[in-house]
C-alpha positions as a Python dict, from the first residue, in 0.01 Angstrom:
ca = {
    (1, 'X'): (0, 0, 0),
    (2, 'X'): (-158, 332, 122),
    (3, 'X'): (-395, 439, 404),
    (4, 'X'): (-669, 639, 423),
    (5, 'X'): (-881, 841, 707),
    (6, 'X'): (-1241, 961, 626),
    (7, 'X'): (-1513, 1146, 820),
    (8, 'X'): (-1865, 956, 891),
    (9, 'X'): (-2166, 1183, 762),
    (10, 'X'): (-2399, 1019, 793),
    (11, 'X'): (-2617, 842, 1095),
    (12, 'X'): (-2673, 461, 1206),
    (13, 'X'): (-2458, 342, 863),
    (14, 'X'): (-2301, 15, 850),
    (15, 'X'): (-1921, 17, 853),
    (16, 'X'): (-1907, -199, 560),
    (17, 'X'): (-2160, 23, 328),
    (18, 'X'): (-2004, 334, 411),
    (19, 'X'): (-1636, 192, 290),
    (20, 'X'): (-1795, 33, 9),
    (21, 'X'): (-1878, 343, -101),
    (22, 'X'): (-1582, 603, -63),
    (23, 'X'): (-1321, 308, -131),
    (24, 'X'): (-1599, 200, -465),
    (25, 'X'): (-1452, -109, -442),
    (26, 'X'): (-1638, -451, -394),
    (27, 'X'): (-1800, -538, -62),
    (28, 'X'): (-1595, -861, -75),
    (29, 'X'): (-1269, -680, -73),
    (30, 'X'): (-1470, -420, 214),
    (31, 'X'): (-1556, -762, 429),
    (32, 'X'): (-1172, -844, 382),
    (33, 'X'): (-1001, -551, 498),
    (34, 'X'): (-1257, -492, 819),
    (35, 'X'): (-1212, -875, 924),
    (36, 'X'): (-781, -844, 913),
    (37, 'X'): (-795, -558, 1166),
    (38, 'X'): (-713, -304, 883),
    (39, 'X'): (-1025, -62, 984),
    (40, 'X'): (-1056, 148, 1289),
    (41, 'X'): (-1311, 383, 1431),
    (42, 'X'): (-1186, 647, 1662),
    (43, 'X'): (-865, 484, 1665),
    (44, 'X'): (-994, 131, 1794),
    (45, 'X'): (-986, -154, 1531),
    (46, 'X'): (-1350, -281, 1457),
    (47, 'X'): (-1391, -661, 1321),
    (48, 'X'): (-1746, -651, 1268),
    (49, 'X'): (-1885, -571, 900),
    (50, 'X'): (-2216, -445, 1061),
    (51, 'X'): (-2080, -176, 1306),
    (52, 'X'): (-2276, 97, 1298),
    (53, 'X'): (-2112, 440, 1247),
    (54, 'X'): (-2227, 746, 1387),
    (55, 'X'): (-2201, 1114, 1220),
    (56, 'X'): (-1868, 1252, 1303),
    (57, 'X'): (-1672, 884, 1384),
    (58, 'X'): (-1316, 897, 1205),
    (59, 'X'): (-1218, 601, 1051),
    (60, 'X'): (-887, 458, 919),
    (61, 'X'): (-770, 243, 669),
    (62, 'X'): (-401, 134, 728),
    (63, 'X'): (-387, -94, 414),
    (64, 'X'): (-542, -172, 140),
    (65, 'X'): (-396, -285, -140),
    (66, 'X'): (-372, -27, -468),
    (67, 'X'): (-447, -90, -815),
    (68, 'X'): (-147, -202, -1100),
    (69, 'X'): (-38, 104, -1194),
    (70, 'X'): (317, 237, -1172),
    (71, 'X'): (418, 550, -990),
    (72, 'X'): (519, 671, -1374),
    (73, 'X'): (153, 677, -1543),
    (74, 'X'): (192, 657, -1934),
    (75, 'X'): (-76, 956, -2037),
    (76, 'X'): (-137, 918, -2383),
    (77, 'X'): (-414, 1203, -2388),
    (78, 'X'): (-468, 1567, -2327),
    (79, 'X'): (-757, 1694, -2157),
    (80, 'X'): (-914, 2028, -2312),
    (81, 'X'): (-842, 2361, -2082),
    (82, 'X'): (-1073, 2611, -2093),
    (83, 'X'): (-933, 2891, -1852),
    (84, 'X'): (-652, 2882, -1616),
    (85, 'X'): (-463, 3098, -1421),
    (86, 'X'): (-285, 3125, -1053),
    (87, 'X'): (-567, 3002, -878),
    (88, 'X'): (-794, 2772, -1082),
    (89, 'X'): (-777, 2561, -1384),
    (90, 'X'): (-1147, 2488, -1554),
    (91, 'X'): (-1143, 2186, -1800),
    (92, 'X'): (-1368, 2014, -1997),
    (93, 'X'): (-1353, 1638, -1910),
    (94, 'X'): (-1365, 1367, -2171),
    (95, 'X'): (-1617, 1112, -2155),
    (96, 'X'): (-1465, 766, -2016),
    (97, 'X'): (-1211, 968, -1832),
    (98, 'X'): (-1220, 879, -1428),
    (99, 'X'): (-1152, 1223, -1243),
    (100, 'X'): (-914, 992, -963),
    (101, 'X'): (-789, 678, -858),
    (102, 'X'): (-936, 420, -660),
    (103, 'X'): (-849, 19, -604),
    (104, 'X'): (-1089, -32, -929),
    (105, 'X'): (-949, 210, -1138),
    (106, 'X'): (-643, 26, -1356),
    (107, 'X'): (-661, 312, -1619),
    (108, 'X'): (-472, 656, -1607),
    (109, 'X'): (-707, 904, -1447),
    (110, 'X'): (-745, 1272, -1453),
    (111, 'X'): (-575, 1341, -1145),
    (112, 'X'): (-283, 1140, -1315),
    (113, 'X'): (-313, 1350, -1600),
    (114, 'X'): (-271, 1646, -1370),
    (115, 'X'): (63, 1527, -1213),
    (116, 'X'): (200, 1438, -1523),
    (117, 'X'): (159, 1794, -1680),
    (118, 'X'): (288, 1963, -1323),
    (119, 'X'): (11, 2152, -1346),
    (120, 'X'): (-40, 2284, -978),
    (121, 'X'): (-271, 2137, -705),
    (122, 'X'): (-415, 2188, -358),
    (123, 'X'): (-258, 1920, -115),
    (124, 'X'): (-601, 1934, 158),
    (125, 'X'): (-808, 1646, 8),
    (126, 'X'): (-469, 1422, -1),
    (127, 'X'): (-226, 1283, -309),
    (128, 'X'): (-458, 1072, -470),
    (129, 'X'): (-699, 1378, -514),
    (130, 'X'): (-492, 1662, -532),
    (131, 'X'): (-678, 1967, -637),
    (132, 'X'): (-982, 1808, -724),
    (133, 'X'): (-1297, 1976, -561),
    (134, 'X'): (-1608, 1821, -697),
    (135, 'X'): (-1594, 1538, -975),
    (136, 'X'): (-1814, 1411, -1263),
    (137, 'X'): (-1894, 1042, -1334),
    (138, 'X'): (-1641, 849, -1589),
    (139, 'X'): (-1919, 856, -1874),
    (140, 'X'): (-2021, 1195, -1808),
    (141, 'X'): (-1850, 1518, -1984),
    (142, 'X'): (-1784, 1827, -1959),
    (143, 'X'): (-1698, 2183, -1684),
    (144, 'X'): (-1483, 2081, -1408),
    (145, 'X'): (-1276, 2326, -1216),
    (146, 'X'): (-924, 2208, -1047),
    (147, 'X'): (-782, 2438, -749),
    (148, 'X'): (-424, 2478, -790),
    (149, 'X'): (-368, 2585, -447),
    (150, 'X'): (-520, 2530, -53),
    (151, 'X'): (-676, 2848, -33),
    (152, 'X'): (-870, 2830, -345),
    (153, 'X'): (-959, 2471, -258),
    (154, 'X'): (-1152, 2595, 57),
    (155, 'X'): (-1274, 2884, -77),
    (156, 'X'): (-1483, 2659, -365),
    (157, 'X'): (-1514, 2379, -168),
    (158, 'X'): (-1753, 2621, 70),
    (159, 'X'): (-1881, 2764, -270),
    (160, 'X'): (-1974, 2374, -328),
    (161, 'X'): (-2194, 2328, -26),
    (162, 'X'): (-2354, 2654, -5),
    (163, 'X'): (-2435, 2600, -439),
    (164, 'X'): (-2270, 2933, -520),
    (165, 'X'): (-2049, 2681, -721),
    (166, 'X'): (-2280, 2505, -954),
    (167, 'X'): (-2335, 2347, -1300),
    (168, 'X'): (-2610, 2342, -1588),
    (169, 'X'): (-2595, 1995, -1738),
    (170, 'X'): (-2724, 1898, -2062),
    (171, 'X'): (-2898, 1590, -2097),
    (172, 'X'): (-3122, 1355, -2413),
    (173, 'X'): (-3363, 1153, -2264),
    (174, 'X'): (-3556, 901, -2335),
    (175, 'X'): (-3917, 1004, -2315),
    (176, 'X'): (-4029, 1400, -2284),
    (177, 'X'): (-4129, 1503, -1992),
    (178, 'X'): (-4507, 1617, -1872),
    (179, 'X'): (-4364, 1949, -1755),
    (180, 'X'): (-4064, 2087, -1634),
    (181, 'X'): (-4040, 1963, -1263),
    (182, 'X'): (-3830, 1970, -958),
    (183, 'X'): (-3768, 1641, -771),
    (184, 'X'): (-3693, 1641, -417),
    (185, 'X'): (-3577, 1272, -315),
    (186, 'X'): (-3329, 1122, -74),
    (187, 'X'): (-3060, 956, -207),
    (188, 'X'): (-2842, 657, -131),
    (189, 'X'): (-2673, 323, -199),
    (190, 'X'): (-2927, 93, -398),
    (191, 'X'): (-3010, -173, -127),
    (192, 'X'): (-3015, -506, -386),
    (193, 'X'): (-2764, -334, -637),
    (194, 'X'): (-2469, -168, -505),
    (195, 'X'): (-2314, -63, -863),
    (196, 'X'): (-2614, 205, -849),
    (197, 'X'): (-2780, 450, -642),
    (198, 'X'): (-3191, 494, -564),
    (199, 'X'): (-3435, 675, -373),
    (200, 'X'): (-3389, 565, -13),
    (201, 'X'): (-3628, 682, 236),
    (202, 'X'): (-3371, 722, 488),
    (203, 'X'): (-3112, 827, 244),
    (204, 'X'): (-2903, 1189, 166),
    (205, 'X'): (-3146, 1524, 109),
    (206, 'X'): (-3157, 1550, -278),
    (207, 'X'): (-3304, 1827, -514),
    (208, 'X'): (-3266, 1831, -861),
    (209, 'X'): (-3458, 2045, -1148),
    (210, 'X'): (-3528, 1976, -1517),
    (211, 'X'): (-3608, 2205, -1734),
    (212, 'X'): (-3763, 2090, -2094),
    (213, 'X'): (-3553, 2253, -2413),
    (214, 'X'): (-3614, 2097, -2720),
    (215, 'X'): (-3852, 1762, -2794),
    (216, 'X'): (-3801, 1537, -3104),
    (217, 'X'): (-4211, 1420, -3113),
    (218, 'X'): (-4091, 1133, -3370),
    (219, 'X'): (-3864, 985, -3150),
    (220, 'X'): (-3983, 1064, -2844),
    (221, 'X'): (-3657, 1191, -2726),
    (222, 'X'): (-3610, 1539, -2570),
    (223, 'X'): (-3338, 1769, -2433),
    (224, 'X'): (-3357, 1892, -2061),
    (225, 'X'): (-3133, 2094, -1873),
    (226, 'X'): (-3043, 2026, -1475),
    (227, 'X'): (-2924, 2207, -1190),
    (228, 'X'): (-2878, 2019, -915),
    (229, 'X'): (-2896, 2189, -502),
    (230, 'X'): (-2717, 1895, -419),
    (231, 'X'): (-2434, 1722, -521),
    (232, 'X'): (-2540, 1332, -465),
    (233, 'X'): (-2357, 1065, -637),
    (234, 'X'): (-2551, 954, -955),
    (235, 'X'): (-2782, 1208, -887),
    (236, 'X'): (-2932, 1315, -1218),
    (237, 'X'): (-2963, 960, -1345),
    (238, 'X'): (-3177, 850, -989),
    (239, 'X'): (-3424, 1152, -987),
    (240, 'X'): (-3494, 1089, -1350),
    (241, 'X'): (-3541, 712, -1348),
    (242, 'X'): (-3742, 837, -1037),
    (243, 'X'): (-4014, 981, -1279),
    (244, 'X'): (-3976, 711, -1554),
    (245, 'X'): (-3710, 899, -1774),
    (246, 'X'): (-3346, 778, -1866),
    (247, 'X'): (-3086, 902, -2023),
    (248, 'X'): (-2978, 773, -2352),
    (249, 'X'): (-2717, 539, -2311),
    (250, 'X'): (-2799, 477, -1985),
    (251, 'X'): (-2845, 135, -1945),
    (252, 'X'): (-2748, 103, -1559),
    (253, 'X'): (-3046, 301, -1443),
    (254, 'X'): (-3317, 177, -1752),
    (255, 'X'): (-3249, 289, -2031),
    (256, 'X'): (-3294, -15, -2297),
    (257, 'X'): (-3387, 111, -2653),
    (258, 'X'): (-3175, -105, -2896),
    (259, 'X'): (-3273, 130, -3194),
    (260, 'X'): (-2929, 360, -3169),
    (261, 'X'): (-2592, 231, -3057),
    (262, 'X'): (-2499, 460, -2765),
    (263, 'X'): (-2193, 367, -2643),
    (264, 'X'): (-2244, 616, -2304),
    (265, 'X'): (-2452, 846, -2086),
    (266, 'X'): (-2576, 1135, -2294),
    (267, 'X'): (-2522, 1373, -2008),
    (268, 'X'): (-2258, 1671, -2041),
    (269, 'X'): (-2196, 1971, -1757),
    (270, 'X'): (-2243, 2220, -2003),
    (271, 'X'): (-2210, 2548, -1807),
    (272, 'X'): (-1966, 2606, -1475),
    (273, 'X'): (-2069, 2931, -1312),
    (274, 'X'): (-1828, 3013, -957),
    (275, 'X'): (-1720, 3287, -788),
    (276, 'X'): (-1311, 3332, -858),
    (277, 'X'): (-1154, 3276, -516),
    (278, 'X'): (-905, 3570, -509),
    (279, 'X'): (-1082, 3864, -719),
    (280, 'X'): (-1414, 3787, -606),
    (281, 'X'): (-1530, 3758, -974),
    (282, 'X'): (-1842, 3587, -1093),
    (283, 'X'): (-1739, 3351, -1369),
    (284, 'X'): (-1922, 3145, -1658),
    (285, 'X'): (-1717, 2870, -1821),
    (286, 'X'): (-1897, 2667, -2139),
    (287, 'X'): (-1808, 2344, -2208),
    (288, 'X'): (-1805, 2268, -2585),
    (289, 'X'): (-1995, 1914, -2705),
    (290, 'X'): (-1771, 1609, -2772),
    (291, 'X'): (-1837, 1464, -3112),
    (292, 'X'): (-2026, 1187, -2968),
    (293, 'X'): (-2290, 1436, -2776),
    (294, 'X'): (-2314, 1642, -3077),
    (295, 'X'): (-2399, 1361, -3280),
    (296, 'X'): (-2665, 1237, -3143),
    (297, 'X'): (-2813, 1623, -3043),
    (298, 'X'): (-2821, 1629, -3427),
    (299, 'X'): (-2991, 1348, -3541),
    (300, 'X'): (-3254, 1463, -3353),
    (301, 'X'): (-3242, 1840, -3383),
    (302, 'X'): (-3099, 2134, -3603),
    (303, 'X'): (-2789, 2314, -3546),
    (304, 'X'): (-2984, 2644, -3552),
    (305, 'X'): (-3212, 2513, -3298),
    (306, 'X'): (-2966, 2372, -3086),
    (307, 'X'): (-2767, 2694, -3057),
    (308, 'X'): (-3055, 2910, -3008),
    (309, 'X'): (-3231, 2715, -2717),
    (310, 'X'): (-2844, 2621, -2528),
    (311, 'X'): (-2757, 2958, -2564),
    (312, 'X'): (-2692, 3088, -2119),
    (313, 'X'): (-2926, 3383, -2100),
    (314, 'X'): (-3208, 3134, -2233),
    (315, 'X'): (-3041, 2859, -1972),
    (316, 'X'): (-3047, 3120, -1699),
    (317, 'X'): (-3421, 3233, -1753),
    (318, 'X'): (-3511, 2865, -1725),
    (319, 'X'): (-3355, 2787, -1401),
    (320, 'X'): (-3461, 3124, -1251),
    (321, 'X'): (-3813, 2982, -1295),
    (322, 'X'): (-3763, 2747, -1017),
    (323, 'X'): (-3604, 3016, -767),
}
């Protein structure tokens, strides 16, 4: 059993949505909770699934019930580091890996991983996500940056929201696109499909840009690069199927070619660029492929080709297009 206390931000949501959401657990189990008198909003229990919250409400689980797993988590896996020292630890995430747990989660998860190697973490965003400051989606790989105490946590979580803290993904896609092309679309739950997110006219402020890198003309699959000025969940995935483009592997948002065998989202945050919270220090961290990524860059593309156009002054020039 556990509780947990969360912050509305957003306007005229439905109780049940929102914990939907941050819980990711099913609206069923949502309904539940709400209708025991387990959920209250500025400290007065609420019954009613359909409450509507207002920006600022606090709201508190008392109970809800966790997943299997034991306190002792059996890691059987090690997670790449790519720089660490007092203040930060930068790692590249494996694909399949969930960054922490949640009721749905029965596997070991990052933040597990973290504990078991007492590896040190902030305590401000609570024990199940101790020194995590942004995450990536299970499928998705790569840069992902760990504060190890409270003050760096606050310092990049500010560095988050102001996009001082940021991240060049790499993505294959399905189709090449006209041009390269910033897409500016509010975000939010998918109103008939709440595994997925979509554009939602009364939904988050979302910006994303996509650069074109390399196109494979016979297979009609290219390379892009994205930045994101916004951090919304899924948010890559929705402004491309936004414009009719998918990522390969991607069958949750449209992607349904049955000509390769992807077994996940071809999406990897190649390049984590921050600002080092004690020294002040501008900071580039790349995140090298997983075999999987790299396999199917090459089938499509030549090594030569692929180093040359993924190489970060090229990456940089792209993105300062759109600035």
């Amino acid at each position: 059993m556990f509780e947990k206390t969360f912050t509305c931000d957003s306007e005229d949501v439905r109780l049940d949505h929102f914990l939907t959401d941050r819980l990711q657990v099913s609206r069923n189990q949502i309904t539940e909770l709400i209708k025991k008198g387990l959920v209250s909003v500025e400290n007065r229990v609420v019954t009613k699934t359909g409450t509507k919250l207002k920006s600022g409400q606090l709201l508190h689980v008392r109970r809800i019930e966790k997943n299997d797993k034991k306190d002792n988590v059996n890691i059987d896996f090690d997670v790449p580091i790519i720089f660490e020292d007092e203040d930060i630890l930068v790692i590249n995430k494996p694909p399949f890996l969930t960054v922490h747990p949640a009721p749905s989660v029965k596997e070991p998860t990052l933040a597990d991983w973290l504990k078991a190697k007492n590896i040190s973490r902030s305590t401000i965003s609570g024990e199940e996500r101790e020194g995590i400051v942004h995450r990536i989606d299970k499928e998705t790989s790569g840069a992902l940056v760990i504060a190890k105490n409270n003050a760096s946590h606050m310092f990049l979580a500010k560095q988050l929201e102001n996009r001082t803290l940021g991240r060049y993904y790499l993505a294959l896609i399905d189709y090449p696109l006209k041009n390269d092309i910033i897409v500016d679309k509010p975000i939010a739950r998918h109103p008939k499909n709440r595994l997925k997110m979509g554009v939602v006219e009364n939904g988050k402020d979302a910006k994303s840009a996509f650069c074109k890198l390399l196109t494979c003309e016979e297979h009609d699959v290219e390379l892009i690069g994205a930045k994101l000025y916004s951090g919304r969940t899924h948010q890559i995935r929705v402004h491309l199927n936004a414009v009719g483009r998918h990522i390969l592997g991607d069958d949750l948002y449209g992607f349904k070619s049955q000509k390769v065998k992807i077994n996940r989202v071809m999406l990897h945050a190649y390049c984590l660029h921050l600002v080092h919270p004690r020294n002040g220090q501008n900071m580039s961290f790349i995140a090298p492929f997983y075999d999987d990524f790299k396999e199917q860059l090459e089938k499509f593309f030549t090594k030569e080709k692929i180093d040359e156009t993924i190489n970060i002054d090229n990456l940089n020039n792209r993105f300062n297009f759109f600035s």
